[in-house]
PATORVEX-382343 format. One line per field, with one value per residue: residue number from 0; residue in three letters; x, y, z of N, C-alpha, C in turn. Coordinates in nm, 3 decimals. Atoms other than C-alpha are relative to their C-alpha. Layout:
BEGIN
num: [NUM ...]
residuo: [ALA ...]
n_X: [X ...]
n_Y: [Y ...]
n_Z: [Z ...]
ca_X: [X ...]
ca_Y: [Y ...]
ca_Z: [Z ...]
c_X: [X ...]
c_Y: [Y ...]
c_Z: [Z ...]
//
This chain:
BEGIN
num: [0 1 2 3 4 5 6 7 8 9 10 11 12 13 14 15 16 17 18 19 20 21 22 23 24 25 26 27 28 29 30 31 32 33 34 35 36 37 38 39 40 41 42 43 44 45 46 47 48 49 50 51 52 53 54 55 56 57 58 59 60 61 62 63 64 65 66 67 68 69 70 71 72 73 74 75 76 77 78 79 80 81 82 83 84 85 86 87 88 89 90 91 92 93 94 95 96 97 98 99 100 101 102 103 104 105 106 107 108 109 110 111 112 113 114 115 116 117 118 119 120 121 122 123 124 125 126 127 128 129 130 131 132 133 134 135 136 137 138]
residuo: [UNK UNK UNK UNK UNK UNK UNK UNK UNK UNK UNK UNK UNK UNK UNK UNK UNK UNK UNK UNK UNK UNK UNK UNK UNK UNK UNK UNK UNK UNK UNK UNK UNK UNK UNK UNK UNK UNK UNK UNK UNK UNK UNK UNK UNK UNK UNK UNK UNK UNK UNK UNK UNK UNK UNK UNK UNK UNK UNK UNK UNK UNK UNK UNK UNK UNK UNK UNK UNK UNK UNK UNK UNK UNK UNK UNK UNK UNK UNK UNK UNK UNK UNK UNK UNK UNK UNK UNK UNK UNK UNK UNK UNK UNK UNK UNK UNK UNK UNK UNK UNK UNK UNK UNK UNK UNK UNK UNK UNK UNK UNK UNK UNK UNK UNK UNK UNK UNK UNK UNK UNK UNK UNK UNK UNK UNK UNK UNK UNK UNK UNK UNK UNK UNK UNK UNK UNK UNK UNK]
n_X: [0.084 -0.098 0.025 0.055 -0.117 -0.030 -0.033 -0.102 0.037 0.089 -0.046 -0.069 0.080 0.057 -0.101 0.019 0.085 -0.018 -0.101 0.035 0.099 0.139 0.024 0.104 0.069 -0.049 0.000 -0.098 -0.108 -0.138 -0.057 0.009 0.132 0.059 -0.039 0.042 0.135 0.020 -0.042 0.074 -0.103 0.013 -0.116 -0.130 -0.072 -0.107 -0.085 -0.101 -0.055 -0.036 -0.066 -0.124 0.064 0.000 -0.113 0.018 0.132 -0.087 -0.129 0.028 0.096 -0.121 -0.069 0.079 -0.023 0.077 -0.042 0.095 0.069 -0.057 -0.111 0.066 0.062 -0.102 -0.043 0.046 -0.013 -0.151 -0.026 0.083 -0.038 -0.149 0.005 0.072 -0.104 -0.099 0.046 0.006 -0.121 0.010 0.106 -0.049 -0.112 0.076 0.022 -0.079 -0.020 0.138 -0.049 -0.105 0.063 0.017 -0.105 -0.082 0.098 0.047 -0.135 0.055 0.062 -0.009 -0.060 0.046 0.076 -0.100 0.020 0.099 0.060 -0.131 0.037 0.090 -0.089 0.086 -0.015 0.018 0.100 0.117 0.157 0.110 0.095 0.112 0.081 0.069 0.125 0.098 0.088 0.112 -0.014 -0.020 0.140]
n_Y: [-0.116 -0.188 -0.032 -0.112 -0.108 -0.094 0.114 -0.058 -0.131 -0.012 0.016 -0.086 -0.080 0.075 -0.055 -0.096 -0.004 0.076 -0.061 -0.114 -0.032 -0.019 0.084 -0.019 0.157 0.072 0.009 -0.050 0.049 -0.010 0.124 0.049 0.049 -0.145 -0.043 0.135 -0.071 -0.169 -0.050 0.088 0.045 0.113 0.022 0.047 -0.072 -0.075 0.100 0.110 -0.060 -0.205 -0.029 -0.095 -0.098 0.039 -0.046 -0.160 -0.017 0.019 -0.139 -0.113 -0.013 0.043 -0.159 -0.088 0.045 0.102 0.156 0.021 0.096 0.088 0.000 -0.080 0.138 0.160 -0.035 0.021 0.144 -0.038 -0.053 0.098 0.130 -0.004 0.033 0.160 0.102 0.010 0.049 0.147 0.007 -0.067 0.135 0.059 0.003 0.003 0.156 0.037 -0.034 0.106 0.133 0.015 0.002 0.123 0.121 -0.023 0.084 0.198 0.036 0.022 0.112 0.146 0.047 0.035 0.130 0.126 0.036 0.048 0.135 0.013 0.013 0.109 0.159 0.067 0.035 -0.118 -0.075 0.055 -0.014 -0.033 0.088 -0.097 0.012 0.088 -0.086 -0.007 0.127 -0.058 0.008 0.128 0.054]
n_Z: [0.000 0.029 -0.037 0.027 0.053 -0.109 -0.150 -0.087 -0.057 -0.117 -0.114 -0.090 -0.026 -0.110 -0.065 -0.043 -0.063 -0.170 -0.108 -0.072 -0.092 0.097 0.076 -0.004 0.005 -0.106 -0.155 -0.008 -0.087 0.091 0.046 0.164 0.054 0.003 0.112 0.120 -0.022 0.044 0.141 0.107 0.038 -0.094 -0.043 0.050 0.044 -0.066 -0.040 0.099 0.089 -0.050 -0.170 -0.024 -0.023 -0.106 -0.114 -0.024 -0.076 -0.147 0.037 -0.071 -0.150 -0.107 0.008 -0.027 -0.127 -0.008 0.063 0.062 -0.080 -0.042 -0.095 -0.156 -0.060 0.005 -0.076 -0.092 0.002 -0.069 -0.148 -0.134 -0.027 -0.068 -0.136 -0.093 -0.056 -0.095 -0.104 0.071 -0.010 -0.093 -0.042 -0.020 -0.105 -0.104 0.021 -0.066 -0.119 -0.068 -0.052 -0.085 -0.195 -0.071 0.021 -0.159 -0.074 0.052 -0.037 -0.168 -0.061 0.020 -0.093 -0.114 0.008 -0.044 -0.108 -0.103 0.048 -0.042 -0.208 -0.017 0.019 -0.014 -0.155 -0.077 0.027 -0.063 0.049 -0.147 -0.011 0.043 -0.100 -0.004 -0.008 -0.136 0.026 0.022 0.132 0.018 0.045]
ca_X: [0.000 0.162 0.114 -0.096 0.092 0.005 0.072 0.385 0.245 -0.029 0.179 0.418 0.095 -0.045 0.328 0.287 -0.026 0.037 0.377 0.167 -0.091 -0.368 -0.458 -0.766 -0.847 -0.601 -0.576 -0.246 -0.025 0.343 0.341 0.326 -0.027 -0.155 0.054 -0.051 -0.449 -0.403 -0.264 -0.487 -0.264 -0.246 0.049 0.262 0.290 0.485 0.661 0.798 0.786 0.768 1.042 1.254 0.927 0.859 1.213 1.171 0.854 1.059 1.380 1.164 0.973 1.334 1.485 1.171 1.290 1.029 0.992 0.758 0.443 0.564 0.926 0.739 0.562 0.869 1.055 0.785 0.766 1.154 1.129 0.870 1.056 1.366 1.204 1.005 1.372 1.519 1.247 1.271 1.636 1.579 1.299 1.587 1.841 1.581 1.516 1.858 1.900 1.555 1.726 2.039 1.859 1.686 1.945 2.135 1.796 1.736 2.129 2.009 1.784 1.933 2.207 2.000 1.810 2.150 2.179 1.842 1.889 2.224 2.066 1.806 1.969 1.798 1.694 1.650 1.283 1.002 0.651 0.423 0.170 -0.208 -0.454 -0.685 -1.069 -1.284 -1.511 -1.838 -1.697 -1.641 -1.903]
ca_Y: [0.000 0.354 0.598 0.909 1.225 1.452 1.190 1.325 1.689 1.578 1.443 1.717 1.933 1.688 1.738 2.046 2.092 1.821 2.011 2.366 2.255 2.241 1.917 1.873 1.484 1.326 1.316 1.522 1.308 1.317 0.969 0.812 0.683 1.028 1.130 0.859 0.973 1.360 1.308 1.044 0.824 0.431 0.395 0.154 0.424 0.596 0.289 0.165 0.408 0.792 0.700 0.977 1.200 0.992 1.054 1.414 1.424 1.264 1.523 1.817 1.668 1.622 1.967 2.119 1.973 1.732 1.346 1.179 0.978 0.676 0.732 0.915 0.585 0.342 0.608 0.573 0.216 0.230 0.408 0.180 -0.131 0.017 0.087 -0.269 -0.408 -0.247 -0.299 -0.658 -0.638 -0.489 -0.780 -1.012 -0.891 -0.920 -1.272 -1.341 -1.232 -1.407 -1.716 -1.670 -1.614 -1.905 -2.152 -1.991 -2.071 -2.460 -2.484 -2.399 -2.618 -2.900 -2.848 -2.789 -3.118 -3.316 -3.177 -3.249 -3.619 -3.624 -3.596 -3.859 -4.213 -4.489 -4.598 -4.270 -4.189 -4.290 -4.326 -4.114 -4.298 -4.218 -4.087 -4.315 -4.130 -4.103 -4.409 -4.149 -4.158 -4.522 -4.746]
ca_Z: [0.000 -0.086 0.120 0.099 -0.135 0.186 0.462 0.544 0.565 0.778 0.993 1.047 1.081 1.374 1.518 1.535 1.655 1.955 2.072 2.074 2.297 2.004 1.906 1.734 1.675 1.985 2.334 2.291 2.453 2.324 2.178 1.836 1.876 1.931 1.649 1.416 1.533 1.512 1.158 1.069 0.955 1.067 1.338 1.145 0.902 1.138 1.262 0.919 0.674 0.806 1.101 1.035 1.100 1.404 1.542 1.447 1.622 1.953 1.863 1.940 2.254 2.394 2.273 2.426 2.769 2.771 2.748 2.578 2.763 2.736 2.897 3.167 3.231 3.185 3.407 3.685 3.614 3.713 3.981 4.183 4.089 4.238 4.563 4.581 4.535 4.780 5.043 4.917 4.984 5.317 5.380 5.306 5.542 5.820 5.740 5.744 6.050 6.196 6.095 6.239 6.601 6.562 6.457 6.797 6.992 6.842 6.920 7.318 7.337 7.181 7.448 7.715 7.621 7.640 7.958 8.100 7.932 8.121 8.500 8.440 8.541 8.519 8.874 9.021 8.904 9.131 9.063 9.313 9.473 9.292 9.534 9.662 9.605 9.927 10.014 9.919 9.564 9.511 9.332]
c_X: [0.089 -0.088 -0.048 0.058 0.003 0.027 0.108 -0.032 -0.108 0.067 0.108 -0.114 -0.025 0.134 0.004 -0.084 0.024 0.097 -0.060 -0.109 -0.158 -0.035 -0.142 -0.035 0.052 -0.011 0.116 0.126 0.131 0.017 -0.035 -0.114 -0.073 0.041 -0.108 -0.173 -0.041 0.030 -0.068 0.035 0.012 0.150 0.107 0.067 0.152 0.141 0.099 0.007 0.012 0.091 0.091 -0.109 -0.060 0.150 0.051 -0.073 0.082 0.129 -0.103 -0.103 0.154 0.083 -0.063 0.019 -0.107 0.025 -0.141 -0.077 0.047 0.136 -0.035 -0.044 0.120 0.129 -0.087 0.017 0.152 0.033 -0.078 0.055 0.131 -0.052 -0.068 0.160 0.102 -0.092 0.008 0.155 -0.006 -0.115 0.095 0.102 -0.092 0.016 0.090 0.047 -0.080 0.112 0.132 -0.059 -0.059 0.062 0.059 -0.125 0.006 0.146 0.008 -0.035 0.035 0.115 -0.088 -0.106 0.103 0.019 -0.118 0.007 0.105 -0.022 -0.122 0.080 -0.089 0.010 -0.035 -0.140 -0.116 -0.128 -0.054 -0.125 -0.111 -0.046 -0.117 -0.135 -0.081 -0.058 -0.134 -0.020 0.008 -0.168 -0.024]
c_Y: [0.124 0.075 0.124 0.153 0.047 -0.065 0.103 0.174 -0.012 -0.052 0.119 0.052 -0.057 0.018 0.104 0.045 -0.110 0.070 0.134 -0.030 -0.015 -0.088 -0.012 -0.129 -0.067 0.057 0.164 -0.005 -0.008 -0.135 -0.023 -0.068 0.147 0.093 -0.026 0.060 0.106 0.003 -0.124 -0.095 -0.143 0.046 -0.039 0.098 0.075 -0.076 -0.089 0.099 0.202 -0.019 0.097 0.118 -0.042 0.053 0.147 0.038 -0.048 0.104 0.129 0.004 0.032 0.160 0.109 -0.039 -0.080 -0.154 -0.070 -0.098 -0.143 -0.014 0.023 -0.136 -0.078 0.080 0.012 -0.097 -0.027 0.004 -0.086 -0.126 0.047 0.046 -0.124 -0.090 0.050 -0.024 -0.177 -0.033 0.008 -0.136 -0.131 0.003 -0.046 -0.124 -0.039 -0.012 -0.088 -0.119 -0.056 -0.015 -0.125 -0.152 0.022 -0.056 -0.150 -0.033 0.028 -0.054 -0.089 0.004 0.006 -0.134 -0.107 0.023 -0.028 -0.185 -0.073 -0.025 -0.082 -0.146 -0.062 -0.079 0.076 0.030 -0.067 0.019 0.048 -0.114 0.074 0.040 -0.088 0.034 -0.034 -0.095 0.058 -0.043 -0.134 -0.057 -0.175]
c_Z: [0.000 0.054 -0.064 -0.087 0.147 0.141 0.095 0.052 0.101 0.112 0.099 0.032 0.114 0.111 0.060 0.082 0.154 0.076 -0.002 0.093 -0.080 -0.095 -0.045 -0.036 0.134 0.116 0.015 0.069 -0.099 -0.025 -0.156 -0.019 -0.045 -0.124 -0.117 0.025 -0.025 -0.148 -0.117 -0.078 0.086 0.044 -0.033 -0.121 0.025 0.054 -0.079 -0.136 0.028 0.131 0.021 0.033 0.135 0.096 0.000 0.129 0.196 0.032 0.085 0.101 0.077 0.031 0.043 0.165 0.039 -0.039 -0.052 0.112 0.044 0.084 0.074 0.082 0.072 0.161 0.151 0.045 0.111 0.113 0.126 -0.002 0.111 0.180 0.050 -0.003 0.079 0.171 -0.033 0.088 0.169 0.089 0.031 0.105 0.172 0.040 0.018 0.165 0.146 -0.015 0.073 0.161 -0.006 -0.007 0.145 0.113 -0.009 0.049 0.197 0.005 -0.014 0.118 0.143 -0.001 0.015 0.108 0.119 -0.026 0.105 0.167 0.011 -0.013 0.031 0.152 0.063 -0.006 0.062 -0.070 0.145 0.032 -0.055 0.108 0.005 -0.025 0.140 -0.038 -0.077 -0.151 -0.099 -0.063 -0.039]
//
């Protein structure tokens, strides 16, 4: 399929119009769908044969000190993985730690279980007598 004669002018036009603020078909988000929408124009256009008007179109979000929607995302994105892996990290040192204490606990008891096993000799351990129940209770 060959593209449109004015394709490429509608697209700078939709360019334009999205970086002043005055889009009139899209959302006006700085991405290449919104492009591809404001200029009417399917997406892969932009993605396989206008990419030098696509990486224009990214050129003067960047030179305008801006970043485009999607980086904004992937840079949020980013940013919340990097604090779930450091509470993560921070989860693990804990844990380490938990199991160190209780390896040192289970390592008490197992000695204090050799020495309670150690003062039981055989011979030494009586049996109490039961109690006998009152005659009232008897049957």
């Amino acid at each position: 399929m060959t593209p449109a004669p004015d394709e490429r002018d509608r697209i700078r036009a939709a360019g334009h119009r999205i970086l002043t603020g005055c889009p009139e078909r899209s959302n006006g988000a700085l991405t290449i769908v919104a492009l591809a929408v404001e200029s009417d124009v399917p997406r892969n256009a932009l993605t396989q044969h206008h990419t030098d008007l696509k990486n224009q179109f990214y050129e003067q979000i960047r030179t305008r000190g801006d970043a485009p929607d999607s980086e904004k995302r992937l840079r949020k994105q980013i940013a919340k993985l990097k604090e779930l892996r450091a509470s993560d990290a921070a989860e693990v040192q804990q844990l380490k730690a938990d199991v160190e204490a209780l390896v040192g606990a289970l390592h008490l008891a197992q000695l204090e279980n050799q020495q309670l096993r150690g003062l039981s000799r055989p011979g030494t351990i009586r049996m109490l007598p039961t109690p006998v129940p009152p005659p009232q209770q008897r049957e």
